[in-house]
C-alpha positions in Angstrom: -1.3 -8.6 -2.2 -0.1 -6.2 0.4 -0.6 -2.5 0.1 0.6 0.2 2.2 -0.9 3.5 1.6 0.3 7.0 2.7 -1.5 10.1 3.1 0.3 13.5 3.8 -1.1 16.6 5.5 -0.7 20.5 4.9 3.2 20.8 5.5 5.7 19.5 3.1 5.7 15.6 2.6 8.6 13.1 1.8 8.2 9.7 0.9 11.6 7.4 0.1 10.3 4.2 -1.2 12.5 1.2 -2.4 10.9 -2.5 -3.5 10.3 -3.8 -0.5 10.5 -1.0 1.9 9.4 2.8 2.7 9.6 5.6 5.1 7.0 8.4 4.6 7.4 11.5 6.9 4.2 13.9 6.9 2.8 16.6 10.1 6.5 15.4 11.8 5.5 11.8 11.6 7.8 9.3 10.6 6.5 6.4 9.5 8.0 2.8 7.7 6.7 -0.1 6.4 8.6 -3.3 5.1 7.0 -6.5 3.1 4.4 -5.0 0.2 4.0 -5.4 -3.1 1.9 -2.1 -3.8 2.3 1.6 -2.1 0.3 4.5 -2.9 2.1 7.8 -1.5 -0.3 10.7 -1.7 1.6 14.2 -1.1 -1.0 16.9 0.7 -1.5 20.7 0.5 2.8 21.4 1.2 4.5 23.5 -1.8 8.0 21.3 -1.6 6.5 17.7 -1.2 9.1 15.2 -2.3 9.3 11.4 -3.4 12.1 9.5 -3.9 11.7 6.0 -5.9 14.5 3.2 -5.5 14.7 0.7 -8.6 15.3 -2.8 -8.6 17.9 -5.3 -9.2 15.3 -5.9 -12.0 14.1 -4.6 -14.9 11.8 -1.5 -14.1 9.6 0.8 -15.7 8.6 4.5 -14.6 5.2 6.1 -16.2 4.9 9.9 -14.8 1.4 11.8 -16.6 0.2 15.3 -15.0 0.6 14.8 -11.2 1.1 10.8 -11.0 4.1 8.9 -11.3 4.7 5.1 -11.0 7.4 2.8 -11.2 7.1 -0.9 -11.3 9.1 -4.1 -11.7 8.6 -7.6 -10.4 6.7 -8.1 -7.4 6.2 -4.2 -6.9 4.3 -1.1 -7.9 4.6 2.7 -6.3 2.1 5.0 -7.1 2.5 8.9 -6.0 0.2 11.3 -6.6 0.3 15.3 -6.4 4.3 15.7 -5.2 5.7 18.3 -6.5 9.2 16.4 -6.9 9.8 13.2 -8.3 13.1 11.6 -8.0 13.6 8.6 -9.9 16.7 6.4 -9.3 17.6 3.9 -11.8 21.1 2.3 -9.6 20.3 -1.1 -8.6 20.5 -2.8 -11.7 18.9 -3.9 -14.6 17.4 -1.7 -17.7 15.4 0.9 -16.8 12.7 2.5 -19.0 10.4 6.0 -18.3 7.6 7.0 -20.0 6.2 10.8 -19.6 3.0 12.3 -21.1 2.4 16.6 -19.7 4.3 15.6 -16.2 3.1 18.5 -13.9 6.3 17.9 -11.2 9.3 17.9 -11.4 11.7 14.7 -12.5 15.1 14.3 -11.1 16.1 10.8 -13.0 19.7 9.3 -11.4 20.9 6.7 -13.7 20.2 5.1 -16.5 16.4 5.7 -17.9 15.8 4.8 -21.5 
């Protein structure tokens, strides 16, 4: 299994992650990787660190609890940890479920989350 794992710095972070593919920018870095199953985005000291997470064509599932949130279907799994904005986009396809328990960022959800 492949993983790809980001780690941002003192400025603000952004991390757009889809399936199959990502692009993390962190210190004025820009960084993408393609082909892996598992990404771990970790935001770093910035006030206005963002993530943005692309469903599916699948069925997927978000789980957000204090300062983590994941979302997972088939043959993936994003992990990000300490952003202070989540964006979750449910527009690919298939149903789309969230679970949240004392989330400590903010969640945009786009779509359809059940």
């Amino acid at each position: 299994t492949d993983l790809v794992r980001f780690l941002g710095g003192p400025g603000n972070d952004s991390l757009t992650a889809n399936p199959t593919s990502a692009t993390f920018l962190t210190g004025g870095f820009t960084l993408n990787t393609t082909s892996f199953e598992r990404l771990i985005g970790i935001a770093g000291t910035g006030t206005n660190d963002v993530a943005i997470l692309n469903d599916s064509a699948g069925n997927d599932i978000f789980a957000g609890t204090i300062g983590t949130g994941e979302l997972a279907g088939t043959g993936f799994f994003e992990r990000t940890i300490n952003f202070d904005v989540i964006r979750i986009r449910g527009v690919n396809g298939g149903t789309n479920r969230r679970v949240l328990n004392n989330i400590a960022f903010t969640l945009i959800e786009e779509g359809t989350w059940l």
